[in-house]
C-alpha positions as CSV (number, residue, x, y, z in Angstrom):
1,X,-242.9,81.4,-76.3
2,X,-244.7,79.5,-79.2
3,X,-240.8,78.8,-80.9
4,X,-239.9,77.2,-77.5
5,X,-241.9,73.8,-77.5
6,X,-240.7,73.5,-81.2
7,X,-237.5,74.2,-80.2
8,X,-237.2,71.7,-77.0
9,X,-239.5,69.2,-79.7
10,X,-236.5,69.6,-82.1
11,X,-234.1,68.8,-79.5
12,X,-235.4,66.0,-78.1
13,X,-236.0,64.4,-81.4
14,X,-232.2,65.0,-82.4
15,X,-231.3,63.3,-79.5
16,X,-233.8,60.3,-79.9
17,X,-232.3,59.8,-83.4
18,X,-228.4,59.9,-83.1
19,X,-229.1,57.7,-80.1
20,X,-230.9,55.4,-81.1
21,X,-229.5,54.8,-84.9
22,X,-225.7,54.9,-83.3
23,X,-226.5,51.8,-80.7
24,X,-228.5,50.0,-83.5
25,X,-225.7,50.6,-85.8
26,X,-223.1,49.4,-83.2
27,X,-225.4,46.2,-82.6
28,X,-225.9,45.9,-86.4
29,X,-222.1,46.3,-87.4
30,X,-220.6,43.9,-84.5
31,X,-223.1,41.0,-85.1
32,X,-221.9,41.5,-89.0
33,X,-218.0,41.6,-87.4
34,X,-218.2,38.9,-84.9
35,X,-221.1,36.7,-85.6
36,X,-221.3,36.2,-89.1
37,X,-217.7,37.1,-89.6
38,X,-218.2,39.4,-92.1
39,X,-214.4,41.4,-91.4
40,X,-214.3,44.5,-93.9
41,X,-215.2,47.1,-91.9
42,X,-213.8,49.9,-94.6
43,X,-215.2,48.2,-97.7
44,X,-218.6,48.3,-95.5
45,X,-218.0,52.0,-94.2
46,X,-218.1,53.0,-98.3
47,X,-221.2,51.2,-98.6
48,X,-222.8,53.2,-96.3
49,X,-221.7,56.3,-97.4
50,X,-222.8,55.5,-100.7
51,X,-226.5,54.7,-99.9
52,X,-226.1,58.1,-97.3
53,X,-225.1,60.3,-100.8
54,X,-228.0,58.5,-102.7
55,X,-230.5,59.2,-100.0
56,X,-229.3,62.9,-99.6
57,X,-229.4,63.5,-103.5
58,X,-233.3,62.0,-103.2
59,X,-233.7,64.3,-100.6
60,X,-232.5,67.2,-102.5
61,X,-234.6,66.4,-105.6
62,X,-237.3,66.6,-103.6
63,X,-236.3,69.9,-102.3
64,X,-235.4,69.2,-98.9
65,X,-232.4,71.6,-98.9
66,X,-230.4,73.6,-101.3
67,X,-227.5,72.3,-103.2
68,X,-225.0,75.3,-102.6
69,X,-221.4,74.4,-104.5
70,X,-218.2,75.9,-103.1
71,X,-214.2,75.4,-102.2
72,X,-213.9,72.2,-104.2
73,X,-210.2,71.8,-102.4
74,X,-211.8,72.1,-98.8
75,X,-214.5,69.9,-99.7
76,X,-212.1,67.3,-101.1
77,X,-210.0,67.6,-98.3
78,X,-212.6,67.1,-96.0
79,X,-214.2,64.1,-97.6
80,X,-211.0,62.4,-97.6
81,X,-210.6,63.1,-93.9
82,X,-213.4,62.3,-93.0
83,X,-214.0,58.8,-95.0
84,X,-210.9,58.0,-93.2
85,X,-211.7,58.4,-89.7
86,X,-215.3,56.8,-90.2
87,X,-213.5,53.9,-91.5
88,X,-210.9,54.0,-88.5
89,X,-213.6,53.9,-86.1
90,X,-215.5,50.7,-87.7
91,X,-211.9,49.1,-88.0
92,X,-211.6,49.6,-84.4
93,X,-214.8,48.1,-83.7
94,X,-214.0,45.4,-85.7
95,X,-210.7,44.9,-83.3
96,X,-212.1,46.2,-79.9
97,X,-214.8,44.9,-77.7
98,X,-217.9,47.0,-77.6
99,X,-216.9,48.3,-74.4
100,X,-213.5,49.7,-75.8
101,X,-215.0,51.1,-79.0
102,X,-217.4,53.3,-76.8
103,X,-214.5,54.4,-74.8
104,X,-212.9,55.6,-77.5
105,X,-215.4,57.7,-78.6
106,X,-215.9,59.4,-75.4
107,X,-212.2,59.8,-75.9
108,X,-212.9,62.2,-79.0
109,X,-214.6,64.8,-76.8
110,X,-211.9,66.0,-74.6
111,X,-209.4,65.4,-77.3
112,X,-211.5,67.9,-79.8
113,X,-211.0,70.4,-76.4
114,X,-206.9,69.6,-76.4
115,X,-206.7,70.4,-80.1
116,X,-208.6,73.7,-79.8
117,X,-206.6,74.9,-77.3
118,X,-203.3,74.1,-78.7
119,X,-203.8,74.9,-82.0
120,X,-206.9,77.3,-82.6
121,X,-206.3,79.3,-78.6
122,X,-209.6,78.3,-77.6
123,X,-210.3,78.9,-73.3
124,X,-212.9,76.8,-71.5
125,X,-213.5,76.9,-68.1
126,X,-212.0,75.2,-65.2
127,X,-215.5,73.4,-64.8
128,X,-215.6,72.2,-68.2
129,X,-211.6,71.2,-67.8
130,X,-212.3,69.0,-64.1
131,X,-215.6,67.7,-65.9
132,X,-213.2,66.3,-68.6
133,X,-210.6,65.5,-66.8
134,X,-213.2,63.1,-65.1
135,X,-213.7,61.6,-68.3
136,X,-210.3,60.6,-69.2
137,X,-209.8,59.2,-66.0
138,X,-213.1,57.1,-66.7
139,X,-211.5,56.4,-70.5
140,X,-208.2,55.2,-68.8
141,X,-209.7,53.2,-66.3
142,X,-211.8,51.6,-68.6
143,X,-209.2,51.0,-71.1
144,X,-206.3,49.5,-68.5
145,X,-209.3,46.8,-67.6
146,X,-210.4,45.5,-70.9
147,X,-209.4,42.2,-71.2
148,X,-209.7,42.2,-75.1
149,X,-207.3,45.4,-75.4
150,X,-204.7,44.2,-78.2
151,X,-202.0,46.2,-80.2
152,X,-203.8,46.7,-83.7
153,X,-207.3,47.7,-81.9
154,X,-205.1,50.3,-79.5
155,X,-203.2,51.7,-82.8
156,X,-206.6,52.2,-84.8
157,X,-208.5,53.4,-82.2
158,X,-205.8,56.2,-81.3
159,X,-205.7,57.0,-85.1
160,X,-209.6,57.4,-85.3
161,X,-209.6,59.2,-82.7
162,X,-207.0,62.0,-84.2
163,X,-208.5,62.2,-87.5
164,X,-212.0,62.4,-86.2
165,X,-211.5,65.3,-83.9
166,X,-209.5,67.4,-86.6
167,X,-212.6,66.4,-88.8
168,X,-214.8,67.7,-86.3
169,X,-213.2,71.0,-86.0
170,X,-212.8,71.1,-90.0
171,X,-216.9,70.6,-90.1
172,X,-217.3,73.9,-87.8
173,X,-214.6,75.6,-89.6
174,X,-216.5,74.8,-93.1
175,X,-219.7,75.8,-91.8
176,X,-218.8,79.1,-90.7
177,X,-216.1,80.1,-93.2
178,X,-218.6,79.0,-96.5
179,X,-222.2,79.4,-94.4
180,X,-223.3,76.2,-95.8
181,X,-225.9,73.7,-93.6
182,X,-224.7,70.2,-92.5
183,X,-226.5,68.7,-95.0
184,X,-225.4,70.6,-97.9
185,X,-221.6,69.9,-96.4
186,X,-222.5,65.9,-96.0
187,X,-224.0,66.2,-99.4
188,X,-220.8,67.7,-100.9
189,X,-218.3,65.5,-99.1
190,X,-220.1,62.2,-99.2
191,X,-218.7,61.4,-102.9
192,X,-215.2,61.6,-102.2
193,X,-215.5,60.1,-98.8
194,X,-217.1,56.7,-100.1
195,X,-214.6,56.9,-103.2
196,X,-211.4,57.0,-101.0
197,X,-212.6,54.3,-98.7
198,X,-214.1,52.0,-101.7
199,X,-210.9,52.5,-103.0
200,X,-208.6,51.2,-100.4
201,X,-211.1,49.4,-98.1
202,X,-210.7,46.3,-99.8
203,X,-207.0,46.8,-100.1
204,X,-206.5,47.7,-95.9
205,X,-209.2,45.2,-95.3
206,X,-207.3,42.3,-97.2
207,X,-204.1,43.5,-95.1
208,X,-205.8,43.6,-91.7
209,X,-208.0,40.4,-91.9
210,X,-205.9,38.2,-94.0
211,X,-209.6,37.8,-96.6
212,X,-211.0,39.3,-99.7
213,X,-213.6,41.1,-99.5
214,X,-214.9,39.9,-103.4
215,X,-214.0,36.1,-102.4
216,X,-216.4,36.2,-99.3
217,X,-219.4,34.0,-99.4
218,X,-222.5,36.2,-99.0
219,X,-225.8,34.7,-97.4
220,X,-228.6,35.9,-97.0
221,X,-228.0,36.5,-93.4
222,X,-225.1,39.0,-94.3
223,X,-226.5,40.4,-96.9
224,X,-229.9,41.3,-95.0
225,X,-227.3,42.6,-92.0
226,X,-225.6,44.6,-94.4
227,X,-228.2,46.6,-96.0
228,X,-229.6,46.9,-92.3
229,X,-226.6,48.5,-92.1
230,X,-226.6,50.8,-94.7
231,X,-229.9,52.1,-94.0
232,X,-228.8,52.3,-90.2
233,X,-225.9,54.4,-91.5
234,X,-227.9,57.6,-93.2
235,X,-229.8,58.1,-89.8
236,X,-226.4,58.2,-88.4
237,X,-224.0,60.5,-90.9
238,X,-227.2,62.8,-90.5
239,X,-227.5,63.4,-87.0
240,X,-223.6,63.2,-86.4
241,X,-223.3,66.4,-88.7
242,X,-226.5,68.1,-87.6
243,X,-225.9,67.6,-83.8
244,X,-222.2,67.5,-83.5
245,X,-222.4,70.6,-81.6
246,X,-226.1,70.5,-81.1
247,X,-226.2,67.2,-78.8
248,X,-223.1,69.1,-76.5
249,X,-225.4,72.3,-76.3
250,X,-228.3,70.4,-75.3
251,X,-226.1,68.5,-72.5
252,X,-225.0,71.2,-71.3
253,X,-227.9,73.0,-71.1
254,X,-229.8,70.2,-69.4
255,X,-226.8,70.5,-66.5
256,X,-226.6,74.1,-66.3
257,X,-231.0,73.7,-66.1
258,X,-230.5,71.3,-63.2
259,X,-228.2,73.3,-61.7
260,X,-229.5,76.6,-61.8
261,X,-233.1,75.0,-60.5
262,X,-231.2,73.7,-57.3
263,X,-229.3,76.5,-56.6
264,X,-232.8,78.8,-56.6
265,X,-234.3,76.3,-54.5
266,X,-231.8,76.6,-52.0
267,X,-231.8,80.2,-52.2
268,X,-235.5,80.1,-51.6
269,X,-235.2,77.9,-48.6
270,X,-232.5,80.5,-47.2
271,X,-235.1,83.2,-47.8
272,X,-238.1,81.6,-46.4
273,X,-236.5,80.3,-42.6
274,X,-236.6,83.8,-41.6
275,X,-240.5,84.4,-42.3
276,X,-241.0,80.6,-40.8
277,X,-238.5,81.4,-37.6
278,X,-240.4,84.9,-36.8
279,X,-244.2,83.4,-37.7
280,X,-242.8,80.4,-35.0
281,X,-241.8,83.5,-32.9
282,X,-244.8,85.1,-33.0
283,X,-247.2,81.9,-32.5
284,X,-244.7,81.4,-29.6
285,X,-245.6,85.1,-28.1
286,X,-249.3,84.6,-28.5
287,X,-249.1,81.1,-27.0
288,X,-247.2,82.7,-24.0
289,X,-249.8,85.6,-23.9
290,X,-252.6,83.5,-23.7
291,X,-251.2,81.5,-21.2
292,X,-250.7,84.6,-19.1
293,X,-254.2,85.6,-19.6
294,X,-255.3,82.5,-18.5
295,X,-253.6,82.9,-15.6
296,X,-254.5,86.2,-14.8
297,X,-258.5,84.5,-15.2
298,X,-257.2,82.0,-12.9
299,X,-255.5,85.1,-9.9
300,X,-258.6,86.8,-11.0
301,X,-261.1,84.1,-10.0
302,X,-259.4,83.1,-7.1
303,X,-259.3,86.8,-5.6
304,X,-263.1,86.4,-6.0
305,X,-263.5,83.4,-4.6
306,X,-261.3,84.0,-1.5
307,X,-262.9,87.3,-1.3
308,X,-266.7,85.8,-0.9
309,X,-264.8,83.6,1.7
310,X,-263.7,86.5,3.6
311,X,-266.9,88.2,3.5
């Protein structure tokens, strides 16, 4: 019982942290993208990682976690994966309205489920297939009405979308096959992820946006946006690979809570009519036998009363 408030504390807190540091990051990144016009979105997305792998190497100095080496292959390939679809995802915001970009990450969700089944013969219920389904239809609705949708934005959010679910599955896959922590993955992978996208960020960004990234005139405006960013960005690798599958759990849990509470209420009330109907029964009866001894008083009195009349 003592582990449970820690463990609902935990929760809660994991939740407060991815949600609030992934809207602030959205905010931060689209003011940076449309208001300043600060357009490299992959040269950014290395910057981040960058100050995410100096942060986590701080953190392990100070003996936060446990550097645990292995698979330098899987961690490689990995890192290069995901860099990729972290960039794809701030390109897309760069190209999408807010609205879009959102959708396309609810889009990941069910799209994680599609792969699993396909490729790795995972089942999930028929619940959990009509609560999805539900979803799409909400992600296609949502996309066939944006009056912003454009070809590039539609092309690089359907590629971020692929290469973060297979990234997501790879994370799980690392986890369990090496028993390492999400840290100690993020703290292996960061390197290579921020050197494959600070090598070609400038080069995609250049082909995307028609600008240099190294010719753009920095004030101090972008500049304070951008380390905003950066700083916004560690809170945000971090509780992406801590609560990939921890934020689902808790969802899921908080549904199946509200619906097993319900349900036992219901069964209560089903249980407790009876008692009610037979105690209304039996306050009935005595009603109706007090009645009838009240009228037997009354015949009583009466035969008394006629009786000192006849006498």
């Amino acid at each position: 019982m003592g582990d449970s408030p820690r463990f609902e504390l935990g929760t809660v807190g994991a939740l407060s942290l991815s949600v609030v540091s992934s809207v602030s990051i959205v905010i931060c990144n689209k003011a940076l993208i449309s208001t300043l016009a600060f357009n490299f979105a992959t040269t950014l997305t290395s910057w981040h990682l960058l100050v995410t792998f100096c942060s986590l190497h701080v953190a392990m100095c100070l003996n936060f976690f446990e550097h645990k080496p292995f698979d330098t292959r899987a961690v490689m390939s990995f890192g290069i994966l995901n860099g990729s679809s972290i960039g794809l995802l701030n390109l897309s915001l760069g190209f999408n309205s807010v609205g879009f970009y959102q959708m396309t990450k609810l889009a990941i969700i069910p799209c994680t489920v599609l792969l699993e089944t396909l490729f790795l013969g995972k089942k999930f219920s028929r619940n959990i297939q009509l609560s999805l389904t539900i979803l799409l239809m909400g992600v296609g609705i949502a996309t066939v009405t944006d009056l912003q949708l454009n070809v590039v934005g539609s092309v690089l959010s359907l590629l971020a979308v692929v290469t973060t679910c297979i990234a997501q599955i790879m994370t799980n896959t690392i986890q369990k096959k090496f028993k390492v922590s999400s840290t100690q993955l993020l703290y292996q992978s960061c390197p290579y992820q921020a050197i494959t996208l600070f090598l070609v960020g400038p080069s995609v960004d250049r082909y995307l946006t028609s600008q240099s990234v190294f010719a753009f005139k920095y004030t101090s405006n972008v500049l304070a946006f951008i380390v905003l960013s950066c700083l916004i960005s560690v809170s945000v690798n971090f509780s992406t690979f801590l609560n990939i599958l921890g934020i689902f759990v808790a969802i899921v849990g908080m549904a199946l809570y509200s619906y097993y509470c319900t349900t036992e209420n219901e069964q209560q009330k089903v249980s407790e009519a009876p008692m009610h109907l037979s105690q209304a029964k039996q306050s009935e009866g005595d009603l109706l036998i007090e009645v009838e001894n009240g009228s037997d008083v009354q015949k009583a009195s009466a035969w008394n009363s006629n009786k000192d009349l006849d006498a």
